[in-house]
C-alpha positions as CSV (number, residue, x, y, z in Angstrom):
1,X,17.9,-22.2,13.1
2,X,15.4,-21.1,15.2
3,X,12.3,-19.6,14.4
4,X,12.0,-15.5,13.5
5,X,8.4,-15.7,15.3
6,X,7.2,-16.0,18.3
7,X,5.0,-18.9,18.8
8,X,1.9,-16.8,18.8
9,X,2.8,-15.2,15.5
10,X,3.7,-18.5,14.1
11,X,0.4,-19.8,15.6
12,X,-1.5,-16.6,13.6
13,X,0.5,-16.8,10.5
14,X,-0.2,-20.7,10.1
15,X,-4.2,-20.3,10.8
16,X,-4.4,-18.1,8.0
17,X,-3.8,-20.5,5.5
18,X,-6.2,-21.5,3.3
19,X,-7.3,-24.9,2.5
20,X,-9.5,-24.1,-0.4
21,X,-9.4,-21.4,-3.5
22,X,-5.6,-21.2,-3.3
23,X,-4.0,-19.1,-5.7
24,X,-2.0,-21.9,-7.3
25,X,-5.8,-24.0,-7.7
26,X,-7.3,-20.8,-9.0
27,X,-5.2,-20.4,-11.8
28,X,-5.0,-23.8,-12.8
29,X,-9.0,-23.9,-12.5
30,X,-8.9,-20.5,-15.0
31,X,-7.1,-22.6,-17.5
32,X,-9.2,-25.5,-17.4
33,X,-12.2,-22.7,-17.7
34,X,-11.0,-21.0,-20.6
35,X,-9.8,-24.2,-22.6
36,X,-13.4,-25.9,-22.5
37,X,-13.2,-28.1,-19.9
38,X,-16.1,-28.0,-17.3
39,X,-15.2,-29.2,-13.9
40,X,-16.5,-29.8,-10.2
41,X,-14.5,-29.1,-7.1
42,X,-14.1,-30.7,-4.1
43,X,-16.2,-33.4,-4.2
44,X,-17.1,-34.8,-0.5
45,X,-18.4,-38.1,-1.9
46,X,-14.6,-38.9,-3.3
47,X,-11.6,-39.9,-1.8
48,X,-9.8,-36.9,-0.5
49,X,-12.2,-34.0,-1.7
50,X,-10.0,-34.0,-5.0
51,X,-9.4,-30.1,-5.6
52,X,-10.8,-30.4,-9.5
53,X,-12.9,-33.3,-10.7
54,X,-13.7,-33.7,-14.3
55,X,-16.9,-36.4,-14.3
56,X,-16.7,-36.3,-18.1
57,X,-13.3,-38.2,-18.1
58,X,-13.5,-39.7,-15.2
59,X,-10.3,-38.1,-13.8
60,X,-9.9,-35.5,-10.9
61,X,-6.8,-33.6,-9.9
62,X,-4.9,-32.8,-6.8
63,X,-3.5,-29.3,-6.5
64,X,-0.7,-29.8,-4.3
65,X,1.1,-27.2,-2.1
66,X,4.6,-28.1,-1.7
67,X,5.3,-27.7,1.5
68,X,2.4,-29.0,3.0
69,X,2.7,-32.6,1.0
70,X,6.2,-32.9,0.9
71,X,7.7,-32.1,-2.7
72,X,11.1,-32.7,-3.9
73,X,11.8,-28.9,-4.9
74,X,12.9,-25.5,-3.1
75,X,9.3,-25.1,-1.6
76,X,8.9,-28.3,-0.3
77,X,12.1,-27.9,2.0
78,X,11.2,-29.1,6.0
79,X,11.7,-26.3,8.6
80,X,14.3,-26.6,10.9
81,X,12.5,-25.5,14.1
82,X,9.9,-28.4,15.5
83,X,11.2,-31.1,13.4
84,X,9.4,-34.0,14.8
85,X,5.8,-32.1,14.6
86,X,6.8,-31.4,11.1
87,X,8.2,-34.0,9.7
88,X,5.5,-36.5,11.6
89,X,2.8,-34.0,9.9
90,X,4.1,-34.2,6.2
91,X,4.8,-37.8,6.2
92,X,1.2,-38.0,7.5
93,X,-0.1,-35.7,4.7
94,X,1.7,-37.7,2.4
95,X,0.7,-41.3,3.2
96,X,-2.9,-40.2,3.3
97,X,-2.3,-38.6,-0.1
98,X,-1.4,-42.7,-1.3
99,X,-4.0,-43.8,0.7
100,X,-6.4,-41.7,-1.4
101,X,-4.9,-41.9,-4.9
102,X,-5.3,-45.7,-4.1
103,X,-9.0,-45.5,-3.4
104,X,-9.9,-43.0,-5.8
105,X,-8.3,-45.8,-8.0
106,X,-10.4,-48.4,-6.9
107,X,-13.2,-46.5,-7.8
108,X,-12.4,-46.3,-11.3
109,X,-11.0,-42.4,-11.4
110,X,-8.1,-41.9,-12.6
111,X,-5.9,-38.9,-10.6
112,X,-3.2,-36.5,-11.4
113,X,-1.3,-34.5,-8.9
114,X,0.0,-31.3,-10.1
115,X,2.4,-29.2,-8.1
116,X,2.2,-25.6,-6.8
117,X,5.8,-25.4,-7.5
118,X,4.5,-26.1,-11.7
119,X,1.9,-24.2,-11.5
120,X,4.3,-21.0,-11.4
121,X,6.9,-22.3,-13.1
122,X,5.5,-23.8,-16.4
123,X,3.7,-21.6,-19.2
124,X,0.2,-22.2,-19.2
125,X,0.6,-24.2,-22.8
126,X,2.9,-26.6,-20.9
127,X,0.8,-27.2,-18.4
128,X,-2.6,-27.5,-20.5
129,X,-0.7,-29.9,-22.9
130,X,0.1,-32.4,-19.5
131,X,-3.6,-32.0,-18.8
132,X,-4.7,-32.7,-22.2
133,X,-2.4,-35.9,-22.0
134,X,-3.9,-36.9,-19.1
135,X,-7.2,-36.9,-20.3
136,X,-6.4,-38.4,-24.0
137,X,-8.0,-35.8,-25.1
138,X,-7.5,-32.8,-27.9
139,X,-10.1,-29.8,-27.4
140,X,-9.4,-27.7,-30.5
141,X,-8.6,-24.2,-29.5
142,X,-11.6,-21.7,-30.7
């Protein structure tokens, strides 16, 4: 199938999105807010600029887009037009996504990856409770 856009609307579309502040990161970052934990983002120092980094528990999380690192789901799906720049660009995204889990690793943090696709689909209570597993931690709810 080939593409609806023209390759300068494609080209516009595609610099317009955002690396950062992401609505899927956002409201994961609310819930973390509003359920106690404090966090940092995007560290430069770490492995991979982790999207939330939680120093206290020595854990950071990734927040990611399904698309863009290759998920198994309806969103992560691998257009049809371009398929070697695509599918050389995911694979890429995904091997340095490894590549930094393993490092951040070695370092001592421990990393979760979480999903735009959960994000939207889970209730926030499901999603906290992951979190909270993650962390081995219970923050009593106030």
């Amino acid at each position: 199938m080939a593409d609806v856009f023209d390759p300068a609307k494609r080209s516009q579309i595609m610099s317009r999105v955002k690396v950062k502040n992401t609505a899927p990161e956002v409201k994961l970052r609310s819930i973390l807010h509003r359920n106690g934990f404090r966090f940092r983002l995007n560290r430069k120092e770490l492995p991979g600029k982790p999207d939330i980094v939680l120093p206290k528990y020595k854990a950071v999380i990734f927040v990611h887009g399904c698309f863009w690192h290759g998920h198994d789901c309806k969103r992560g799906h691998r257009p049809q037009t371009n398929v070697e720049f695509w599918n050389e660009k995911i694979d890429k995204n995904i091997k340095r996504d490894e590549l930094d889990v393993i490092k951040l690793n070695e370092l001592g943090w421990r990393v979760l990856t979480v999903w735009e696709c959960e994000i939207k689909k889970q209730n926030e209570d499901v999603l906290l409770s992951r979190i909270k597993k993650f962390l081995q931690c219970e923050i009593s709810s106030e």
